[in-house]
N, C-alpha and C positions, 0 to 999 in steps of 0.2 A: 543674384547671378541668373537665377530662372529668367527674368523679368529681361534682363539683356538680351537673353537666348531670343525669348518671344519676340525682341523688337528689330532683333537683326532678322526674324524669321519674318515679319511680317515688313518687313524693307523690301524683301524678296518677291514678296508677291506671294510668300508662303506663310500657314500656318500649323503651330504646335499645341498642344497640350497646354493648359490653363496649369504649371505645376504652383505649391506653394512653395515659402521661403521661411528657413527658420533662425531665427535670430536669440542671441541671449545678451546680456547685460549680468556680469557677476562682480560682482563687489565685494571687498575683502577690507577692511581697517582693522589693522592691527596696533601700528605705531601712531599714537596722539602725543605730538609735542610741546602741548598744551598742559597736559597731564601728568602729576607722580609717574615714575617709571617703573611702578608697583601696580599700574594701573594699566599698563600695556599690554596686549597681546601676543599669543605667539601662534595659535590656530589659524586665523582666519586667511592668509595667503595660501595656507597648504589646502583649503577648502577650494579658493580657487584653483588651484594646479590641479585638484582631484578632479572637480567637475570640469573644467577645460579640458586635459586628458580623457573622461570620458565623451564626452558630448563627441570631441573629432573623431574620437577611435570607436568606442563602443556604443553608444547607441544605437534603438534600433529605427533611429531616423537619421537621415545626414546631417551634421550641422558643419559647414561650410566655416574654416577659420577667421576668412574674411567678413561674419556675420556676426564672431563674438565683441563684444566690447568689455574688457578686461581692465578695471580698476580696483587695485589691490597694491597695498605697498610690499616690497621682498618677492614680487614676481619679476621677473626679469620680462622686462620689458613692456610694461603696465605703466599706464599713466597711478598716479596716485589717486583714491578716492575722496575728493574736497564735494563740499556741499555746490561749489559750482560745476566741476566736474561730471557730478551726477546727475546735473540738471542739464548740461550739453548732450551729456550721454541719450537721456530719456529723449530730449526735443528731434537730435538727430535722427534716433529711431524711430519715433510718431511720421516724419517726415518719408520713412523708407517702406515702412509698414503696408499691408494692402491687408483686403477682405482675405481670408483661410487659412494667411500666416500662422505662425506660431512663435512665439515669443518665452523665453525661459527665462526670469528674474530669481537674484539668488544674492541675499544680505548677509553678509556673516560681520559678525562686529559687536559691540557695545550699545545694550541699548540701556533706557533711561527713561523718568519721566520727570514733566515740568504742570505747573500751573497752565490749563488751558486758554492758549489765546482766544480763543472762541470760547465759553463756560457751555452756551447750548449744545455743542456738538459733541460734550463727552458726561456720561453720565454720572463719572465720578469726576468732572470739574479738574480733569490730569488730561494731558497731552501723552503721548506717547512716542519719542524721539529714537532715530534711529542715529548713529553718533560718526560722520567721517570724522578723516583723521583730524581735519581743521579746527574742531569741533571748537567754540570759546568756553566763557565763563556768563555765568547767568547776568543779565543788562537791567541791572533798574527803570533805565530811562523808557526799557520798549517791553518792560516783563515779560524776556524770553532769555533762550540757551543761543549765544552766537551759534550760527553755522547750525544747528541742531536742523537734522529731518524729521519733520513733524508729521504725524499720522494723516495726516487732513491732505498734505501735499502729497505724500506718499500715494495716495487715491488719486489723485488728480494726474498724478505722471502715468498712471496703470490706466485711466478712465482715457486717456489721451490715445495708447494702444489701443484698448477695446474697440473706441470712435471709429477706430478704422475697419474693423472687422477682423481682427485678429486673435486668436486665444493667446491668451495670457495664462502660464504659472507661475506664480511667486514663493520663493520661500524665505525665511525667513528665521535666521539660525541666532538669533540675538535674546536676550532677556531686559526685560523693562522697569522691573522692582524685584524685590526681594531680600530675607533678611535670613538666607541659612550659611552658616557658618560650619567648617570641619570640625566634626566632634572625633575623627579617629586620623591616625597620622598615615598618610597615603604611601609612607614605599619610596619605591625607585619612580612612580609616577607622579608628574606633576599636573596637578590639577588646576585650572582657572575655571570661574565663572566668571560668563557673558553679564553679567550686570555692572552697574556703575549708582551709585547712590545719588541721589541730585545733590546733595551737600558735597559731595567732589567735584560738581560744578559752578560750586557758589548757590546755590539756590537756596533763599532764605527760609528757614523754616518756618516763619510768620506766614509767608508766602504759599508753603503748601499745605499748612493748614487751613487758611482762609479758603485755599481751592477746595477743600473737601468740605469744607462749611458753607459754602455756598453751592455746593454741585447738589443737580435735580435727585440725585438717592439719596438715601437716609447714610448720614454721614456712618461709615464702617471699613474700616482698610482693609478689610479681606473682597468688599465688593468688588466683584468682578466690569471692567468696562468695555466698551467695544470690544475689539479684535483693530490691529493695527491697522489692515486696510480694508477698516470697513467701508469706507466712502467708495472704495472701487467693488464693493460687492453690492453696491446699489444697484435696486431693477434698473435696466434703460438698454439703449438700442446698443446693439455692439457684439461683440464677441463674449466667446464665454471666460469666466474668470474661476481659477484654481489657487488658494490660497491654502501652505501648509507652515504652521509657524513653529518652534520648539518649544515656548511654553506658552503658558496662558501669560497676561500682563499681572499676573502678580507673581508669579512663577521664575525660578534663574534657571541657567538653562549651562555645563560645563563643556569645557574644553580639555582633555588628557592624549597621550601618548597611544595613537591606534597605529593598525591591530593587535591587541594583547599579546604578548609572547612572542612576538615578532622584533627581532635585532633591530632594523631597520624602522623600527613605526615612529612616527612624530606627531606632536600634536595637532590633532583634529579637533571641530565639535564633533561632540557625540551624535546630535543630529544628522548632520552632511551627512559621518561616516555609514551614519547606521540606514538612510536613506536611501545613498548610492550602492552600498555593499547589497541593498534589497534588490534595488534596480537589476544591478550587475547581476546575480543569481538568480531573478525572473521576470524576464522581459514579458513584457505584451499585459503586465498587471492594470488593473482600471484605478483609476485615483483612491477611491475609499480601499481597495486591497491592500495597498501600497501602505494607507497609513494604520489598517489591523496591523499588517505586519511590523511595521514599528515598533505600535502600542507591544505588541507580542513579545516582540524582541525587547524593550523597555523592560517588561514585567517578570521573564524570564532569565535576564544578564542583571535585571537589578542596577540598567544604563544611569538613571539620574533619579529625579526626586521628582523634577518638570512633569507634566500631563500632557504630549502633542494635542496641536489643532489642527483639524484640516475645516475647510469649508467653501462651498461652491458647487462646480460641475463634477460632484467625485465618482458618477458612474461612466464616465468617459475613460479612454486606454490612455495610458498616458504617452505623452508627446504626442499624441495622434491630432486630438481635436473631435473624433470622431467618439459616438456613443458606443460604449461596448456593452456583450451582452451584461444584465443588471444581478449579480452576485450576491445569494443571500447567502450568511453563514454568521457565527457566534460562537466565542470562546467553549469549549466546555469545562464545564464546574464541577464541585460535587456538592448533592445536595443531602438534606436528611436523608432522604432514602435511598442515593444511589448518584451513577451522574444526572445534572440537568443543563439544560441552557437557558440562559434570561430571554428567554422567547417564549409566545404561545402563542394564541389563537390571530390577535391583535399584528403579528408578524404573518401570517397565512400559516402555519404550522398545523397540524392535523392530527389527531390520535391515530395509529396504524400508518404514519407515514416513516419511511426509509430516508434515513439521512449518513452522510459519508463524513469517514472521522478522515479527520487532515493533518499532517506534520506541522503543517505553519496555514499561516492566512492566503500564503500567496501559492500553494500547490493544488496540482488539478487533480480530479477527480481519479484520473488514473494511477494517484499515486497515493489512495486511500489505505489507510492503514486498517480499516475494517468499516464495521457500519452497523447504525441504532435505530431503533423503532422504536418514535413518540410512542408512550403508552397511558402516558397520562397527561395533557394538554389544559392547562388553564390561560387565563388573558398574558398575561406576561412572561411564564413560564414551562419548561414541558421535558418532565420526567424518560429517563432512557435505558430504553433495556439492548444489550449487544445481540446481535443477531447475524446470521449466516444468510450470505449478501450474496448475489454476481459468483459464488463460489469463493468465495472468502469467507472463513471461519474468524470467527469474533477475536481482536487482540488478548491476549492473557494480562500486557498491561498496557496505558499510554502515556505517549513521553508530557511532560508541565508544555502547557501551550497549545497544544490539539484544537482545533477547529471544527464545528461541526458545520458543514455546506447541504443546504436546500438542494436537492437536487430531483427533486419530481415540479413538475406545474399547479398540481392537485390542488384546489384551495376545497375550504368545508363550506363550500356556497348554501345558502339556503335563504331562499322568494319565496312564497306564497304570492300567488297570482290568478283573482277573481277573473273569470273568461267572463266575455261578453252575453249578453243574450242572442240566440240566432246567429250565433258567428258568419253562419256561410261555408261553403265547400272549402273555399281557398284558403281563410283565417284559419279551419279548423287542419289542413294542411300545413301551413305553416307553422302553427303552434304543436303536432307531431314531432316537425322537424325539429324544434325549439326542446320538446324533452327528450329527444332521442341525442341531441347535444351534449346536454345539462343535466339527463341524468337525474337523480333525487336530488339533485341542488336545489330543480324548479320547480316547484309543486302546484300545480293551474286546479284549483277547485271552480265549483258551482257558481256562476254569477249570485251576487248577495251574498255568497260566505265570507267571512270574517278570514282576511287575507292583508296581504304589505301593500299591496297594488289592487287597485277594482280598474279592470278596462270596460269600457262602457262605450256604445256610440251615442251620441245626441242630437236628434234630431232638429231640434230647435236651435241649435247652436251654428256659427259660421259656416263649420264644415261637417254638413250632417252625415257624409260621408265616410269622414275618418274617423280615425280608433282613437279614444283619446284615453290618458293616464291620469286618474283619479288616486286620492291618494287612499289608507286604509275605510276611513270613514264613507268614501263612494261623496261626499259632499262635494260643493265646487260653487265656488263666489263669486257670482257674473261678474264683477269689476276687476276680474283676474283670470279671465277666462283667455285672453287674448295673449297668457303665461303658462296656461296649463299645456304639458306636453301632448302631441298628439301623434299620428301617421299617418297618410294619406293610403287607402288602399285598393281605391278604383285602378282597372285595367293592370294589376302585381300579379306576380304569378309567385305562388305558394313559397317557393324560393327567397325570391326578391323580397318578400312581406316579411322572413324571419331574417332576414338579414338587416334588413329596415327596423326591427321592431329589438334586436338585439342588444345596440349599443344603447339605447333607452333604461331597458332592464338593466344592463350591466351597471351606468352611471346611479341607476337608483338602488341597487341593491348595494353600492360601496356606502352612501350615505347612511342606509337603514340598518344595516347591520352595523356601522361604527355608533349608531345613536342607542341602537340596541345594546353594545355595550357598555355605553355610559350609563344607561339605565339600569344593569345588573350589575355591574362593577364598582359603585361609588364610596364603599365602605373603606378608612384608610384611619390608619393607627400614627399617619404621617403630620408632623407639628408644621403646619406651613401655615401662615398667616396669607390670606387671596380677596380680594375681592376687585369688581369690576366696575368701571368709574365712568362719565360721561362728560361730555361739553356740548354745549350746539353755537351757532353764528351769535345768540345773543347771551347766553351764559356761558361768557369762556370759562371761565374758573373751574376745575374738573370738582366733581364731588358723586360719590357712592352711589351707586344705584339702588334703585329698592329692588331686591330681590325675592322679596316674602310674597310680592304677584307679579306678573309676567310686564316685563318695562313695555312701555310703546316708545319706540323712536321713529326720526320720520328725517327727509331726506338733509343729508349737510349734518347731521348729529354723527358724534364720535363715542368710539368705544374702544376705553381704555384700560391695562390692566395694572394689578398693583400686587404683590406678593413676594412673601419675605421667608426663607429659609432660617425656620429656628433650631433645626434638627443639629448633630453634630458628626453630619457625613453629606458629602454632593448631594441632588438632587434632578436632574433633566427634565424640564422643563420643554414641551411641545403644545403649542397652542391653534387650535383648527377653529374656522369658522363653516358650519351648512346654512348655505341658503335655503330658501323654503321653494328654489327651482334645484335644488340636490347639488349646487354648484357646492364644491370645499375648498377652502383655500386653506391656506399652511401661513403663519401671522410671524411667529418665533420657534427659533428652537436655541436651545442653550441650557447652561452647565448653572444650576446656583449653588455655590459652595454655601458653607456654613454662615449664618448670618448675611449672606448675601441678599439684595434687593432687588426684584425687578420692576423696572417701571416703565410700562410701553405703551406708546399709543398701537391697536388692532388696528382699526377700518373703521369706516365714514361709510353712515349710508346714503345709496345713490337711488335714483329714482327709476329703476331698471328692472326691479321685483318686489311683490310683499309680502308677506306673510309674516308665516313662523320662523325666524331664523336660532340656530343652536350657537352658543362658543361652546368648545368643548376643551379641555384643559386638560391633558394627560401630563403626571407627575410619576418620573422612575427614579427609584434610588440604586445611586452608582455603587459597582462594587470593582475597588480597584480602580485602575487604569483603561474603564473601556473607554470605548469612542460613544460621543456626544449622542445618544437614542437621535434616530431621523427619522421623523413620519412625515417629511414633504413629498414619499411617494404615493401619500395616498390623495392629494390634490385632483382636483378634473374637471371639467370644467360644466358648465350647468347643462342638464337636460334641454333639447330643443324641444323650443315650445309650436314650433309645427314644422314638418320635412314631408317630404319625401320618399319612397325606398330607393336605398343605396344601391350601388351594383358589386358592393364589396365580395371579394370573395372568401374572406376568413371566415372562420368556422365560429358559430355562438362560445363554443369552449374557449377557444382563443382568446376572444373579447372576454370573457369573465376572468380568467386565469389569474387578476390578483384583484377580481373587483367586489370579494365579500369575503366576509368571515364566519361566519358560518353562528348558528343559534349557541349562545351559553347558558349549557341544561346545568350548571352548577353555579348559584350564589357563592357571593364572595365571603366568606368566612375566617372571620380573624381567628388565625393560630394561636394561645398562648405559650409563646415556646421563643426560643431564641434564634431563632431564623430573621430576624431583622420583619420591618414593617412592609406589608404587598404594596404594590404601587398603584396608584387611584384613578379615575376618571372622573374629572368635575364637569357638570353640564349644564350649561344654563342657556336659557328660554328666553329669545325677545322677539316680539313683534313690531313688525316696519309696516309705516302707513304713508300714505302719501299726507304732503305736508295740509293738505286741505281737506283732508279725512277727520 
């Protein structure tokens, strides 16, 4: 409708505001007449009618009636959801869609898995089908599910949005395996689960054995595979993508009688319900808020048995499109000695820092119910004593579910940073200004002392001029000199030079401090079988690398990882690469249940830097129902290896505020006690050369 406005306005000879347009697609299969009628649904229309009623009525964006596309069977006046249906639906909206739209996708239904028509593209060798009503019986002649939506297309109709510049969220209220059955007899409420067996659709059991006897994991039916639309959560140009699903793909996920105690309730999923019920009770929440409070709400009503997933742009407001501010916060627990949270050092958390206890995930600080002071902080972890806040005296108790929220900037930064010889007037100003910022985070000793950084000028070098960033050692490898960071510092004024010389610091103090803690953190009680694998252009075949001395790889070679959960509880899994230009990239993150396998290609090296590069492999054991550990916000991208001063005007604090973690003065020491195993940092060492080196 905007887009009308604009074109009658600019018929005129006038113009308006560039507004956006939001659009949804909600899909409901309930009735398959294809199907036992044991096998029907009676949820997933009432999902639509809930979020169609909201979307017009209460959201806190407009959605325009004329933007929804409503395919549900038992809504009054809904086309029904058939496998072609939902591909007119998608094509129509690809066609209407523009850059900053916003687009709301929502599947509630049956889902299912079949033998991968593709075996490469799933790791467990299974497809993952979303089920319209149409849905057939499994087809020898073409080995698939008639009508079936398969995970692969499912990307392609969400990648077709994105193409345009649109965000996209999908959700995603269906289950795709599983084998739990009622062990107690439910009442006046009737319970379904969203699963479907594939042997209720014909699917020959030969069949899907063969599929996991050939899929690239080590054959195990707990492994975990993709994420349904993982093909639409591919890097590429586009819009950002929000993915929230109800369970994992081995996970079911039920349908009962909502809101409890209510004359009136009928069946919902539990997902939708418990979603929009969040929504409804606190607007303005950013995506990862949204799905604590779920997780919260799951753990504390005892919702289902399922694990939600979210994944994507989850620091974004939701509906919005835009980034909101970035919300840390963490169940709290109790631990041997008292309360703690599954945070420490590794999360920016601080000893002596003030943290605000919360009702739910999704409530603001104003509505804190008291507040704790870190008193004991290790890498994962950080013990809590109550304390008298803001004029708030400590709770006497707190309710199951309490939140604890970050609420200072503070981080425990600490650099060591060799000064130059003969700095000069201005350097030696600007570097003032640099600790009068920073504080005891930054510590500038005597040129030649033993520091994280030697700055040094060179006079023999390119630019004998500038300041350049050596690393601890003060060494530096002429055939890499035209990599080494530098700053230019003719004609800067003292200002300009620490503004210039900040973000430098900043990018390298986030690397050195994470390597720092791989280096004191590595000891783990934790049974995981890992190692790291390779290929290059002329030995494809992947095979182990030696790790007992530092590998050399050189440009077009790969690195791969391999590791298997032997434990008998989850595990998260987060995987970082530092280049030896401080650049970190974020590779995986995910969930390995018990016996689960992961097998991923990292990165391929490119001919763009060399050195020392790290993988570093951080492994946390889940407790409960949290959400999936994320360290992709510690990603950034490489040091510039010569600039300029900038004319920025943010302050050196600014720029540091989540870019170090500060020195860990305590060794990691295994408890014998039953607190469960610490979580570990694996770190391994390779050196990249050019291929003619």
């Amino acid at each position: 409708m905007t887009r009308v406005i604009a074109a009658a306005l600019a018929a005129l000879g006038l113009s308006g505001p560039a507004l956006a347009d939001n659009y949804a697609i909600l899909i409901g299969a309930s009735t398959y007449p294809n199907l036992e009628e044991r096998f029907w649904l009676k949820g997933p229309a009432n999902d639509v009618d809930l979020i169609q009623t909201y979307l017009t009525e209460a959201a806190p964006v407009p959605f325009d009636a004329g933007n929804i596309t409503v395919l549900a069977d038992g809504v009054e006046g809904a086309a029904d959801p058939t496998l072609q249906a939902i591909r007119d639906a998608f094509a129509d909206l690809a066609g209407r869609v523009g850059a900053d739209d916003f687009v709301y996708l929502h599947f509630s239904g049956h889902g299912t898995q079949a033998p991968a028509l593709d075996p490469d593209t799933e790791i467990d060798g299974l497809d993952e089908l979303f089920l319209p009503v149409d849905i057939g019986p499994w087809s020898d002649t073409v080995g698939a599910v008639e009508n079936g939506l398969v995970d692969d297309e499912i990307g392609q109709l969400i990648g077709a949005l994105r193409a345009k510049g649109a965000t996209v969220w999908a959700v995603f209220d269906a289950c795709h395996s599983g084998t739990v059955t009622r062990g107690a007899p439910a009442g006046s409420e009737e319970v379904r689960l969203r699963k479907l067996s594939p042997a209720a659709l014909g699917v020959p059991e030969d069949a899907m054995l063969d599929a996991l006897t050939r899929a690239r994991a080590l054959p195990d039916p707990r492994a975990r595979p993709d994420s349904p639309a993982a093909e639409a959560l591919k890097d590429g140009e586009g819009g950002a993508f929000i993915a929230f699903y109800a369970a994992q793909t081995n996970e079911t996920t039920p349908e009962k009688r909502l809101p409890a105690g209510v004359p009136e309730r009928r069946s919902q999923g539990v997902f939708t319900y418990t979603l929009f019920e969040t929504l409804a009770q606190n607007p303005g929440l950013t995506y990862r808020q949204l799905g604590q409070e779920i997780l919260r709400k799951y753990t504390v009503g005892n919702l289902a048995l399922a694990t939600p997933m979210f994944e994507g742009a989850l620091d974004s407001i939701v509906f919005s499109g835009e980034a909101g501010e970035r919300i840390v916060q963490w169940p709290l627990r109790e631990g041997e000695f008292g309360p703690i949270i599954r945070a420490g050092a590794l999360q920016g958390v601080t000893e002596g820092e003030v943290l605000a206890l919360l009702p739910t995930a999704a409530a603001s600080v104003d509505e804190a119910l008291g507040y704790a002071e870190a008193t004991f902080v290790e890498t994962f972890q950080a013990e809590l004593t109550m304390v008298d806040h803001n004029g708030v005296a400590p709770p006497d108790s707190l309710p199951r579910g309490t939140f604890v929220r970050k609420v200072s900037d503070a981080v425990d930064f600490s650099l060591t940073v060799a000064l130059p010889d003969a700095p000069g007037a201005d350097l030696s100003a600007a570097f003032d200004i640099l600790k009068q910022d920073a504080g005891a985070r930054l510590r500038f000793v005597a040129a030649g002392d033993a520091a994280d950084v030697q700055l040094a000028r060179l006079p023999g070098s390119p630019r004998p001029g500038a300041l350049w960033f050596l690393p601890g050692s003060g060494l530096l490898e002429a055939e890499n000199i035209d990599q080494t960071p530098s700053v230019g510092t003719a004609g800067r004024s003292p200002a300009e030079l620490a503004v210039a010389l900040q973000d430098n610091l900043g990018r390298m103090s986030r690397a050195i401090n994470l390597l720092r803690m791989g280096e004191q953190y590595s000891g783990t009680d934790l049974n995981i079988d890992l190692s790291l694998r390779t290929r290059t252009p002329v030995q494809r075949q992947l095979r182990d690398m030696d790790l007992t001395a530092v590998p050399v790889l050189v440009p077009d070679d790969q690195v791969h990882v391999l590791a298997r959960n032997n434990e008998a509880f989850p595990v998260d899994a987060n995987v970082l690469h530092i280049g030896s230009n401080y650049e970190i990239n974020h590779f995986f993150r995910g969930r390995l249940q018990p016996g689960d396998t992961l097998k991923k290609g990292l990165f391929k090296i490119t001919d763009e830097a060399f050195g020392r590069d790290r993988v570093i492999i951080i492994l946390t054991p889940v407790d409960g129902q949290d959400d999936i550990e994320d360290l992709r916000f510690l990603e950034q991208a490489p040091v510039r290896a010569m600039r300029g001063a900038g004319t920025s005007g943010s302050s050196f604090a600014e720029s540091l505020r989540d870019a170090g973690f500060g020195v860990v003065t305590r060794g990691a020491v295994a408890l014998d006690d039953d607190s469960g195993p610490d979580p570990v940092i694996l770190q391994y060492e390779i050196d990249t050369r050019p291929a003619n080196g």
